[in-house]
Gaussian input, Z-matrix of N, CA and C with variables (Angstrom, degrees):
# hf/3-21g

backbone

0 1
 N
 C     1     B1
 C     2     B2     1     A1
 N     3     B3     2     A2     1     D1
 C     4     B4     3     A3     2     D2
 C     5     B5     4     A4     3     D3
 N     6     B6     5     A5     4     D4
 C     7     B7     6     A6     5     D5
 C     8     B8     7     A7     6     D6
 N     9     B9     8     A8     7     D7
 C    10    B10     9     A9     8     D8
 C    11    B11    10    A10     9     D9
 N    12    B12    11    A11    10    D10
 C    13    B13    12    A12    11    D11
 C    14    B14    13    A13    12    D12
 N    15    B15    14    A14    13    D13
 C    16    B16    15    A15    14    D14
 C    17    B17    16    A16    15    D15
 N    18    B18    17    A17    16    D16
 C    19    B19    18    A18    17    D17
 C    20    B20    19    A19    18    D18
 N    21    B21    20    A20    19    D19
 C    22    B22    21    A21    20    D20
 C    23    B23    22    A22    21    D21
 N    24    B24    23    A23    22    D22
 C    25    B25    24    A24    23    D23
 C    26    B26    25    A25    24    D24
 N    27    B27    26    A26    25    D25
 C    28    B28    27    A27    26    D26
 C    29    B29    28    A28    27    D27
 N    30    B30    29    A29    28    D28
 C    31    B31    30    A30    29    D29
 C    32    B32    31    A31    30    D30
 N    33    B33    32    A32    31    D31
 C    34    B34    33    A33    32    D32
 C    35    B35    34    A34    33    D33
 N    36    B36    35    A35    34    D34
 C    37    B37    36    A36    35    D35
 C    38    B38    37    A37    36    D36
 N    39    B39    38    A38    37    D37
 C    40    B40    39    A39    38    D38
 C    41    B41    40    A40    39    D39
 N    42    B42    41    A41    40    D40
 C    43    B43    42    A42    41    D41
 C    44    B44    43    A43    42    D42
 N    45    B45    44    A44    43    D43
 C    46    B46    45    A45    44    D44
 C    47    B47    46    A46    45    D45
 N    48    B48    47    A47    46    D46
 C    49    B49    48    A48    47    D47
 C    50    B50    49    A49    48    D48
 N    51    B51    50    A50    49    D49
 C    52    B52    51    A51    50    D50
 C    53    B53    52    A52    51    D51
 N    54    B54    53    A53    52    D52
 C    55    B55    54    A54    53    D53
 C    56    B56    55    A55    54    D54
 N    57    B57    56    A56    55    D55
 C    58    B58    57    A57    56    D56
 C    59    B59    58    A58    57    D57
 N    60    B60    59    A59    58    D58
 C    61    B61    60    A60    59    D59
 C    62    B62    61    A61    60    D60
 N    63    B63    62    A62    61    D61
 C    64    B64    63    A63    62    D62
 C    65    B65    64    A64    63    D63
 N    66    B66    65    A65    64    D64
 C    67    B67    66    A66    65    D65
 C    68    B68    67    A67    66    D66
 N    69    B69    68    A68    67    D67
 C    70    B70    69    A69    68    D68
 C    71    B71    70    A70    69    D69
 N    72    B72    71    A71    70    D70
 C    73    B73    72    A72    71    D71
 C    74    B74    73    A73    72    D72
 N    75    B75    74    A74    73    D73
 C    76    B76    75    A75    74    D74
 C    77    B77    76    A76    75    D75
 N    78    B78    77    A77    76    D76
 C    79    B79    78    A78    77    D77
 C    80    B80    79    A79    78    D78
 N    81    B81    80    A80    79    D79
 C    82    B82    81    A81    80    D80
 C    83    B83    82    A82    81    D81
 N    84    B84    83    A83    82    D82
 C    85    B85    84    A84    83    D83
 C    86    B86    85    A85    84    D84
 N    87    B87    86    A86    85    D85
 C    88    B88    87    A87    86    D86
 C    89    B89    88    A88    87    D87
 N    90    B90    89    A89    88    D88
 C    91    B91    90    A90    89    D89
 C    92    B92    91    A91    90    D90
 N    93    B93    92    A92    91    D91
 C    94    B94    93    A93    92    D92
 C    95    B95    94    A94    93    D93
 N    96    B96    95    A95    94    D94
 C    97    B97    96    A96    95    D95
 C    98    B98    97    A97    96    D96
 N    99    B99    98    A98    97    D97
 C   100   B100    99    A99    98    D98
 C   101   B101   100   A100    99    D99
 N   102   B102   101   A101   100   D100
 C   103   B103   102   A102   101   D101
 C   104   B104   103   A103   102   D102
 N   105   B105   104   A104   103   D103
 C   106   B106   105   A105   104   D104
 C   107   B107   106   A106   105   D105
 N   108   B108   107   A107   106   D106
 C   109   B109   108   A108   107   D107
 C   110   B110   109   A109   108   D108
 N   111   B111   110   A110   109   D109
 C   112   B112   111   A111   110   D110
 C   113   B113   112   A112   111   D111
 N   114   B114   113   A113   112   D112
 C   115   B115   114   A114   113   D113
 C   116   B116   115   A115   114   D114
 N   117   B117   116   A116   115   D115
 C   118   B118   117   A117   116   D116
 C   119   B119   118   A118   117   D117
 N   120   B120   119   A119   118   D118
 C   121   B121   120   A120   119   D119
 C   122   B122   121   A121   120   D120
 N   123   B123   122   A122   121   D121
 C   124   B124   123   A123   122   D122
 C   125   B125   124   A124   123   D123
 N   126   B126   125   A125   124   D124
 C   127   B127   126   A126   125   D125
 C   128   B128   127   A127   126   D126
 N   129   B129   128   A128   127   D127
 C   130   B130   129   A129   128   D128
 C   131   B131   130   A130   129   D129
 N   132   B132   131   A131   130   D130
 C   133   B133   132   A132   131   D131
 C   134   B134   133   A133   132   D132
 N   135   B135   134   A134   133   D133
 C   136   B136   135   A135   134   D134
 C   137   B137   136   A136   135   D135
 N   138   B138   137   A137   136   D136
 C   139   B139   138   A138   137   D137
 C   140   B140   139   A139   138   D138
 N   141   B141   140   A140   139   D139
 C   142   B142   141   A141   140   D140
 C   143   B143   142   A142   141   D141
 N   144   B144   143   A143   142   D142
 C   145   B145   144   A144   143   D143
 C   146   B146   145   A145   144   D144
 N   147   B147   146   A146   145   D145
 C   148   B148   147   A147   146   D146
 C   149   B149   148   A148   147   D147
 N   150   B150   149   A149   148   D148
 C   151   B151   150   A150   149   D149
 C   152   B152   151   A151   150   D150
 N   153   B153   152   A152   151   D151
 C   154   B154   153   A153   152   D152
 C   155   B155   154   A154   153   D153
 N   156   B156   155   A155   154   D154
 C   157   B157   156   A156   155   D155
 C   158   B158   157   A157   156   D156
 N   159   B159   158   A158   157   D157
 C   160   B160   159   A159   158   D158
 C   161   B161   160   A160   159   D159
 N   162   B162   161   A161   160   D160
 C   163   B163   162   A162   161   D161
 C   164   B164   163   A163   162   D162
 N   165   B165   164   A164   163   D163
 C   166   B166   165   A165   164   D164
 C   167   B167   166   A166   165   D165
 N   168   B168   167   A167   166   D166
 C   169   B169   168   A168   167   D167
 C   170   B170   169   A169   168   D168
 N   171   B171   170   A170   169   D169
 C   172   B172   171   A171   170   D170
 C   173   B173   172   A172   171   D171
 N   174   B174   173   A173   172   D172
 C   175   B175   174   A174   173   D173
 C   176   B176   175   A175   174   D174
 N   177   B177   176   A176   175   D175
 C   178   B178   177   A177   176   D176
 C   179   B179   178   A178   177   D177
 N   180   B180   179   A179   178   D178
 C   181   B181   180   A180   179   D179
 C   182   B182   181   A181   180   D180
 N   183   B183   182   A182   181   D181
 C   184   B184   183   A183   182   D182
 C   185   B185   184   A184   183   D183
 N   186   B186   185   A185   184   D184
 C   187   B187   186   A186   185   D185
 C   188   B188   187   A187   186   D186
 N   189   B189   188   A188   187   D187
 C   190   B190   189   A189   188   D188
 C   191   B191   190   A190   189   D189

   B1=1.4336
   B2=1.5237
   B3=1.1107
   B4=1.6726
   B5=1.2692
   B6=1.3469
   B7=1.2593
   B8=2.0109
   B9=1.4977
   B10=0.9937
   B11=2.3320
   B12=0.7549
   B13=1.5517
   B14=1.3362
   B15=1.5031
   B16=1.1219
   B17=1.5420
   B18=1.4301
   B19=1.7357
   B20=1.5375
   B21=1.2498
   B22=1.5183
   B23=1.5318
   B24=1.7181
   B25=1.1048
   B26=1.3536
   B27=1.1989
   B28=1.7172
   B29=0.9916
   B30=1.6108
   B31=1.5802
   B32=1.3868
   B33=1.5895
   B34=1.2358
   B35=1.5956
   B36=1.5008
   B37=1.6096
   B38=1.5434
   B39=1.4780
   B40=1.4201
   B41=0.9626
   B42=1.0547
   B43=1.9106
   B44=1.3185
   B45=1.0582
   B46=1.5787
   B47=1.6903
   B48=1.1022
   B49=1.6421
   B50=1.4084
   B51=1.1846
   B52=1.5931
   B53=1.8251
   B54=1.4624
   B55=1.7997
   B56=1.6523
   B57=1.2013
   B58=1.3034
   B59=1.6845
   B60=1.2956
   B61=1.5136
   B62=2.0408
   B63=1.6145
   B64=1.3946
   B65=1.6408
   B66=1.4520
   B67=1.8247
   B68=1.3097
   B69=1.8165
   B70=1.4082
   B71=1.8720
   B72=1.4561
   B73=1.6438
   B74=1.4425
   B75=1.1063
   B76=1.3348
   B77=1.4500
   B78=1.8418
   B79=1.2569
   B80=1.3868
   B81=2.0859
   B82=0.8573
   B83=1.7018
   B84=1.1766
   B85=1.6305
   B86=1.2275
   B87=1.2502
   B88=1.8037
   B89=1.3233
   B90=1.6114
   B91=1.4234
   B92=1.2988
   B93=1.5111
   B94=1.4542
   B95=2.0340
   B96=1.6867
   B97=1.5951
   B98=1.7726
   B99=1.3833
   B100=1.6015
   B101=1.4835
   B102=1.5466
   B103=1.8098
   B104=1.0731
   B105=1.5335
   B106=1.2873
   B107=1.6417
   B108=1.6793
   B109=1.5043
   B110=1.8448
   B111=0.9976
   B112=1.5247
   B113=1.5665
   B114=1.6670
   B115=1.5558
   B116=1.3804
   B117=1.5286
   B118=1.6748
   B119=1.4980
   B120=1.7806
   B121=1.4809
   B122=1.3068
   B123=1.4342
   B124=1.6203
   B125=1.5410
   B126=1.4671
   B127=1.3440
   B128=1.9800
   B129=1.2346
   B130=1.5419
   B131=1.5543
   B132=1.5313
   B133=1.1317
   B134=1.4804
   B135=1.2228
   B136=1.5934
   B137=1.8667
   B138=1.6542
   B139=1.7836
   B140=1.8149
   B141=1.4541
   B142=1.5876
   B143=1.3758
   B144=1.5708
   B145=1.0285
   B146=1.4747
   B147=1.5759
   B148=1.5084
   B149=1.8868
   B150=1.6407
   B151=1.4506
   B152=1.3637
   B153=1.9736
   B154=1.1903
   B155=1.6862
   B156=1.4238
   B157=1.3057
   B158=1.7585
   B159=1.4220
   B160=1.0422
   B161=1.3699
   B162=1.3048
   B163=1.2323
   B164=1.6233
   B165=1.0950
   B166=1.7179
   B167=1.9460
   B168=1.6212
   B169=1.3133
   B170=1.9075
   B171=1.4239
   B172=1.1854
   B173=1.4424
   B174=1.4066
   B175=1.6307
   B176=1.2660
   B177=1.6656
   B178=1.5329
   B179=1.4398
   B180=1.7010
   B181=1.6057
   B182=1.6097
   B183=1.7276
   B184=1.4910
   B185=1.4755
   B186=1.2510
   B187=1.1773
   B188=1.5417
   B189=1.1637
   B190=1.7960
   B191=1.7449
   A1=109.63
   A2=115.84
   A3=122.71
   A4=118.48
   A5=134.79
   A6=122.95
   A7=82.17
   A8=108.82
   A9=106.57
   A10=91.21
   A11=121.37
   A12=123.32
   A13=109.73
   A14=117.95
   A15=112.71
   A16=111.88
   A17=129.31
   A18=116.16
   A19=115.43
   A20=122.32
   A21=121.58
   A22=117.92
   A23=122.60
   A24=128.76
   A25=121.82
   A26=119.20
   A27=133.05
   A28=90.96
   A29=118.84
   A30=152.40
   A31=96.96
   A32=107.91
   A33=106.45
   A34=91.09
   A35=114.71
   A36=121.25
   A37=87.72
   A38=135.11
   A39=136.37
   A40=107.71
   A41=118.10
   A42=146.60
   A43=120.07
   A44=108.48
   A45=111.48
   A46=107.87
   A47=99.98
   A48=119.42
   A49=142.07
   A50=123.35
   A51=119.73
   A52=88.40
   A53=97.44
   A54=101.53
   A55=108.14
   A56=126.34
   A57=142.46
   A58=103.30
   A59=109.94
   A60=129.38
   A61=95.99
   A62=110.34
   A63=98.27
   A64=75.34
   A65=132.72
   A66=102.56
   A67=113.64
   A68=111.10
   A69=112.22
   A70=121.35
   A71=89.73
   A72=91.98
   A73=97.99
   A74=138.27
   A75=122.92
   A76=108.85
   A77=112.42
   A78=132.34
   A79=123.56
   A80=109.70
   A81=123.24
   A82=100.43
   A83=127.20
   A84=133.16
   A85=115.06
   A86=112.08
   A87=119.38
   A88=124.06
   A89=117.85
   A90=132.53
   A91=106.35
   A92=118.31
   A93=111.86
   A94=100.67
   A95=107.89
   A96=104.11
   A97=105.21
   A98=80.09
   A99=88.31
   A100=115.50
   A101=118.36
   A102=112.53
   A103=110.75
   A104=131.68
   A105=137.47
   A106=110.50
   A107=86.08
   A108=103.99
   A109=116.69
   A110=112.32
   A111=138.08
   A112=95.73
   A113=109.94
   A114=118.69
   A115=107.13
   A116=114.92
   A117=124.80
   A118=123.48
   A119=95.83
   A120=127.27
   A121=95.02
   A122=135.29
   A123=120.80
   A124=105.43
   A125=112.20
   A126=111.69
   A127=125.57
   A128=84.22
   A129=109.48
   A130=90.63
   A131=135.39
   A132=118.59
   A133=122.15
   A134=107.15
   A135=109.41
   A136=130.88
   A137=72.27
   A138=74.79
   A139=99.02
   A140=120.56
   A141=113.92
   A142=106.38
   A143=150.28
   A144=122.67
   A145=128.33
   A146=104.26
   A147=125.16
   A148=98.58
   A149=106.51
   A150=109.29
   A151=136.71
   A152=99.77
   A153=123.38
   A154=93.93
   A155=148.12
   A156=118.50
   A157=93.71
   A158=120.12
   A159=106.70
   A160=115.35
   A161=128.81
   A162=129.11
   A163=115.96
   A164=99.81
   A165=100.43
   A166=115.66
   A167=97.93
   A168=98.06
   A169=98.25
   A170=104.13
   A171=108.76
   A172=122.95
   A173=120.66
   A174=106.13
   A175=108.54
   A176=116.25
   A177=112.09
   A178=89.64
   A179=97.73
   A180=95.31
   A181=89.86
   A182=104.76
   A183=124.50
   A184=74.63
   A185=125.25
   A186=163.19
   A187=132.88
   A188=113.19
   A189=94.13
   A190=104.05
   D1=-54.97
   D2=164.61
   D3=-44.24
   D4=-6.00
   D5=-145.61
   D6=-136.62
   D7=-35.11
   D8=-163.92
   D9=-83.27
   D10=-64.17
   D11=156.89
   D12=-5.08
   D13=-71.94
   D14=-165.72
   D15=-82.63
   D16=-23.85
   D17=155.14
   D18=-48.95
   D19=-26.83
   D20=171.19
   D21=-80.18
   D22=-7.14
   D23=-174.61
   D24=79.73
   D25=16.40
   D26=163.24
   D27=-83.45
   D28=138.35
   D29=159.50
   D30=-120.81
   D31=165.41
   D32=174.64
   D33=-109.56
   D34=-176.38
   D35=-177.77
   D36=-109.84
   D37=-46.53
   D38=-174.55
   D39=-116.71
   D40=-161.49
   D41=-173.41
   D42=179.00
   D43=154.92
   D44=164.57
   D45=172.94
   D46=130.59
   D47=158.83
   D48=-104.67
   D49=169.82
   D50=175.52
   D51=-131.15
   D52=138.49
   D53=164.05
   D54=62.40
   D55=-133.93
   D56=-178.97
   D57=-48.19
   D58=-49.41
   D59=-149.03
   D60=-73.79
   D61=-4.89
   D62=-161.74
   D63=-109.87
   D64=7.37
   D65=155.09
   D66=-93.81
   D67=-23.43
   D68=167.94
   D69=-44.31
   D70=-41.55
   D71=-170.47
   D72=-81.59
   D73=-15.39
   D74=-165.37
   D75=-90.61
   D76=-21.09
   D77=153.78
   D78=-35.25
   D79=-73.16
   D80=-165.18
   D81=-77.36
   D82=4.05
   D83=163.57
   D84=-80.48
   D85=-16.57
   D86=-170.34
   D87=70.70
   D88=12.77
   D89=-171.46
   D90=-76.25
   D91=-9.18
   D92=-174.00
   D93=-175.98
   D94=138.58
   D95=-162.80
   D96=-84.20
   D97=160.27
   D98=175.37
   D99=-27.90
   D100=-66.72
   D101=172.42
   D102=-37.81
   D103=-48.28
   D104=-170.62
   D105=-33.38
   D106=-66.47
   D107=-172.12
   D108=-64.61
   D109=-24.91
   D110=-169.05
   D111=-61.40
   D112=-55.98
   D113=-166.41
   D114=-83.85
   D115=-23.24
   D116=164.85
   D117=-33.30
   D118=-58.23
   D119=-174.10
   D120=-78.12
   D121=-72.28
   D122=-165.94
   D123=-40.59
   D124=-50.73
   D125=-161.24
   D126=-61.90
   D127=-29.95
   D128=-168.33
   D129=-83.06
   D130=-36.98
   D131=179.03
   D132=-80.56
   D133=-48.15
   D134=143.20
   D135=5.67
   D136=-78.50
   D137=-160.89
   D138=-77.52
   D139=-31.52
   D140=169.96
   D141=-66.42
   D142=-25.96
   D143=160.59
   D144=-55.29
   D145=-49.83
   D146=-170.39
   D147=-52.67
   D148=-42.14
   D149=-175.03
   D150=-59.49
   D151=-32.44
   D152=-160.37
   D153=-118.51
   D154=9.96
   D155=170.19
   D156=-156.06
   D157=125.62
   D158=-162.64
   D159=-87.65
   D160=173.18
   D161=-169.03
   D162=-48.22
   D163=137.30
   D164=170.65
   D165=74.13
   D166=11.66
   D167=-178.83
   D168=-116.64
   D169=168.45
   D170=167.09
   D171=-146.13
   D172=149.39
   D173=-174.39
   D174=-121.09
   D175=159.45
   D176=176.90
   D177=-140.40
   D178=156.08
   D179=169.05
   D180=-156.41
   D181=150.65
   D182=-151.94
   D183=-98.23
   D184=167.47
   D185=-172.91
   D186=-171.82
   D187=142.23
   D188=-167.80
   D189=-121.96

């Protein structure tokens, strides 16, 4: 979406995120490139998986 915006010449003036959404904004700020952000997200999910489920386990949860 950021990428498609700015071929039309929309910038934003701010940004801001919560969680995931604050590498998006730091993206759509240009503070850092798409790969940038790409290795942000692997990494960050990474280490909260590695943190929160221990090796060799797995979780499911039903939802409707």
């Amino acid at each position: 979406m950021t990428d498609t915006l700015a071929h039309f010449g929309v910038k934003p003036d701010g940004v801001m995120g919560h969680s995931v959404g604050e590498i998006a904004a730091t993206y759509a700020d240009g503070a850092i490139t798409r790969s940038q952000a790409m290795q942000i997200a692997y990494y960050r999910a990474k280490v909260i998986i590695d943190q929160a489920m221990p090796e060799g386990k797995m979780l499911s949860a039903g939802t409707s």
